[in-house]
C-alpha positions as CSV (number, residue, x, y, z in Angstrom):
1,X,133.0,147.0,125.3
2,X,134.2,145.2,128.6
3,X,135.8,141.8,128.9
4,X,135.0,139.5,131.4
5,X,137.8,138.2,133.4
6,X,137.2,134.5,132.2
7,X,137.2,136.1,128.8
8,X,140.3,137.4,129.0
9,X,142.1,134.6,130.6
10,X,140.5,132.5,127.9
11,X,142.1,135.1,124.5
12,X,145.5,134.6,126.8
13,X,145.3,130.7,127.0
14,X,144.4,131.0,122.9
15,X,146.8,133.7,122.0
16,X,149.4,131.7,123.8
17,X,148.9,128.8,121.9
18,X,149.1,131.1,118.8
19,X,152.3,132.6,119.6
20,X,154.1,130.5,122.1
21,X,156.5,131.7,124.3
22,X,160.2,132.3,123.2
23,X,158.6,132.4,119.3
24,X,159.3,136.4,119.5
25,X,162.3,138.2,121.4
26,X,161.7,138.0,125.9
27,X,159.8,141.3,125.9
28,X,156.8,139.7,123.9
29,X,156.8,137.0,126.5
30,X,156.1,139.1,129.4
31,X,152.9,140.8,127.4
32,X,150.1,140.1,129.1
33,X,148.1,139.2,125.7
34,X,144.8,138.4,127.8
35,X,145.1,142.5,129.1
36,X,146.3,143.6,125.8
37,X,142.9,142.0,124.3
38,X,140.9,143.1,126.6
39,X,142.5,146.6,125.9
40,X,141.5,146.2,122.4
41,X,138.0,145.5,122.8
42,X,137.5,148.5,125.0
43,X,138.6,151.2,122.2
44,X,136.7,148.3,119.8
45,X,133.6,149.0,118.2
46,X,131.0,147.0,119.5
47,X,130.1,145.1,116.3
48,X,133.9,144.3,116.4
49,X,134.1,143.3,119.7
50,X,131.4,140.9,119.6
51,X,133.4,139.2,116.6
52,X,136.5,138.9,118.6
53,X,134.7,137.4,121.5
54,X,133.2,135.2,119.3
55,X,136.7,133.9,117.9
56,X,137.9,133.5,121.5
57,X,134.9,132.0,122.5
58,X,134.8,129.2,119.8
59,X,138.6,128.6,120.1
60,X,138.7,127.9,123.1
61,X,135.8,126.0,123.7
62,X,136.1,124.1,120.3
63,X,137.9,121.1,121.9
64,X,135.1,120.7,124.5
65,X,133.1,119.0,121.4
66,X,136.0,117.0,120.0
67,X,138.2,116.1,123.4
68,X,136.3,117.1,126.3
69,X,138.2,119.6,127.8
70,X,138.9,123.2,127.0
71,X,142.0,125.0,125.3
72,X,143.4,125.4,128.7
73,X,142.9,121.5,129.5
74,X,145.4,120.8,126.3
75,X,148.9,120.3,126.4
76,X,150.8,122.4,123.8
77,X,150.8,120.6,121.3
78,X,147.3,119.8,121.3
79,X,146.0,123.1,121.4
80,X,148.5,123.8,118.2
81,X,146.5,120.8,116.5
82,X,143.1,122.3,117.7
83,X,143.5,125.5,116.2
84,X,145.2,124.3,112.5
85,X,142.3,121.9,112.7
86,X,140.0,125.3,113.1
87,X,142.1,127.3,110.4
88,X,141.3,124.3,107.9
89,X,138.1,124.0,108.7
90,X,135.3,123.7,105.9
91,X,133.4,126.6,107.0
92,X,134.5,130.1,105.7
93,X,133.1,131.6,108.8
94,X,135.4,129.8,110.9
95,X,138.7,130.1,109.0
96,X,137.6,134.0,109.1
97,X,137.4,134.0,112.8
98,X,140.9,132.3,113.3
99,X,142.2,134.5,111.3
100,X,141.1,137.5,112.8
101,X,142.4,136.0,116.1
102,X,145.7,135.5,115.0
103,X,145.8,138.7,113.6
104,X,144.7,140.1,117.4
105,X,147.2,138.1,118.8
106,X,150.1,139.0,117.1
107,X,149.1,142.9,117.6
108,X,149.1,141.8,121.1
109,X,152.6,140.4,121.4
110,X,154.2,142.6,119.2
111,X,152.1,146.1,120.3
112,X,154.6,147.1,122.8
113,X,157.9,149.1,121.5
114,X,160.0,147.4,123.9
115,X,159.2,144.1,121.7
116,X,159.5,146.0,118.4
117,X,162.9,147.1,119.7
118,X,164.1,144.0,119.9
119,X,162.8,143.1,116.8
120,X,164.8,145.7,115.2
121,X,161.2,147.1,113.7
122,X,161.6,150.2,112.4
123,X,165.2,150.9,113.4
124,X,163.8,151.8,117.0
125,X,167.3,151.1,118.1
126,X,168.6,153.9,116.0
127,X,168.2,157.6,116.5
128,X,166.3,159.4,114.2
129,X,168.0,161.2,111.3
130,X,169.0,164.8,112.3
131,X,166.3,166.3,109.1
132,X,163.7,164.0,110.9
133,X,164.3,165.3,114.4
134,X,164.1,168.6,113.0
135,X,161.5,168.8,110.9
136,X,159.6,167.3,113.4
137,X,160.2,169.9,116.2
138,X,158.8,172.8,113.9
């Protein structure tokens, strides 16, 4: 399904707010996580994608009802506040949707091996076994 550019500016204002910068090692900070959502969605089924829209959509326009501005009009800390305050909400619905976004996001900031490197994930920094590297060649 394709993004709209505002769409995807909007999932990196809200993923950033999710996952600050610095949070994870450097690589994560140069992810682009608006073009790595966006990436998502297209290989998304539709049904799916229209979910995650709709948790960007409502997280970043949620403060328009409470503060008058949009996630990008918040400093930091505010747009932290916003989206606990959405996580907490009463509304099963909602809490689902921010939870799927954080889940999107950290996919995002973490999906590159570069970051998961650095993270010593899965002892990339390691060669493989010499049984691995061989079995794997047959």
């Amino acid at each position: 399904m394709r993004v709209f550019a505002f769409e995807q500016r909007w999932a990196a204002v809200v993923s950033r707010a999710l996952i600050p910068a610095g949070s994870l090692p450097s690589p994560s900070d140069e992810r682009d996580l608006g073009a790595a959502f966006a990436q998502q969605l297209s290989l998304a089924p539709w049904w799916s994608a229209v979910v995650m829209r709709l948790s960007v959509w409502l997280a970043y326009l949620s403060p328009v009802l409470f503060r008058g501005r949009t996630m990008a009009g918040l400093p930091p800390e505010a747009q932290a506040a916003e989206l606990e305050r959405l996580m907490r909400s009463k509304a099963y619905a909602i809490r689902e949707l921010m939870t799927l976004l954080k889940l999107q996001a950290c996919i995002s900031a973490i999906g590159d091996v570069r970051v998961l490197t650095a993270m010593g994930a899965y002892k990339l920094d390691q060669p493989a076994p010499v049984a691995l590297r061989t079995e794997g060649a047959r």
